[in-house]
Residue, then its C-alpha position, 0 to 999 in steps of 0.5 A: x298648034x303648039x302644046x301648052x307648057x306644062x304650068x298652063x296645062x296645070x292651071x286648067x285642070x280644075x276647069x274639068x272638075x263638074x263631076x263625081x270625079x275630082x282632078x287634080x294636078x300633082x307635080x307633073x301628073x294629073x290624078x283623077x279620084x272618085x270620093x265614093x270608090x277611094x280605091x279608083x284612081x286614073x293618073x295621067x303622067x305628063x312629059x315634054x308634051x306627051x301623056x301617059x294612062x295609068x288606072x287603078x281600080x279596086x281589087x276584084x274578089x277572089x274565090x269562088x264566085x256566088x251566084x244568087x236566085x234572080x228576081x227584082x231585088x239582083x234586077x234592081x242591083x245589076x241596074x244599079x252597077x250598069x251605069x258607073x262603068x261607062x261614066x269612068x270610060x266618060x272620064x278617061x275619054x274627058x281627061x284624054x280629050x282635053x290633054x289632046x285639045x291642049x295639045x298634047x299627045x299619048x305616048 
């Protein structure tokens, strides 16, 4: 199967907007942002039917590390950020799948 050209490619991106996350097609680059974390950013960069990955994600603190007593209040907040890691693995994985299924390789 032959690539799709990049103007059809762009055409399509809106198809994987059904999320938080938010695509969209910026010259020749595909960028995906999350509204709630404006500091997160994954940039897929397209070129003559290849792609590349770059992500940017929100400064880490530095100093030194806290660590508070456990109980329900860190039980409930660990739950809380367990799962909004994997829904951004969900959406590199989406992004890669559908640039493969248009034909398009990783470079």
């Amino acid at each position: 199967m032959a690539a799709a050209t990049l103007a059809e490619l762009v055409g399509r991106v809106d198809s994987l907007n059904s999320g938080t996350y938010v695509h969209t097609a910026v010259g020749e680059t595909i960028v995906v942002s999350d509204p709630a974390d404006p500091e997160y950013s994954l940039v897929a960069a397209l070129d003559d039917g290849t792609f590349r990955l770059t992500e940017t994600k929100p400064a880490q603190p530095t100093g030194p590390r806290r660590f508070d007593a456990g109980g329900i209040y860190n039980a409930a907040k660990r739950a809380g950020l367990r799962g909004h890691m994997p829904q951004r693995r969900q959406v590199k994985e989406q992004l890669v799948a559908f640039l493969q299924r248009n034909g398009w390789t990783k470079a």
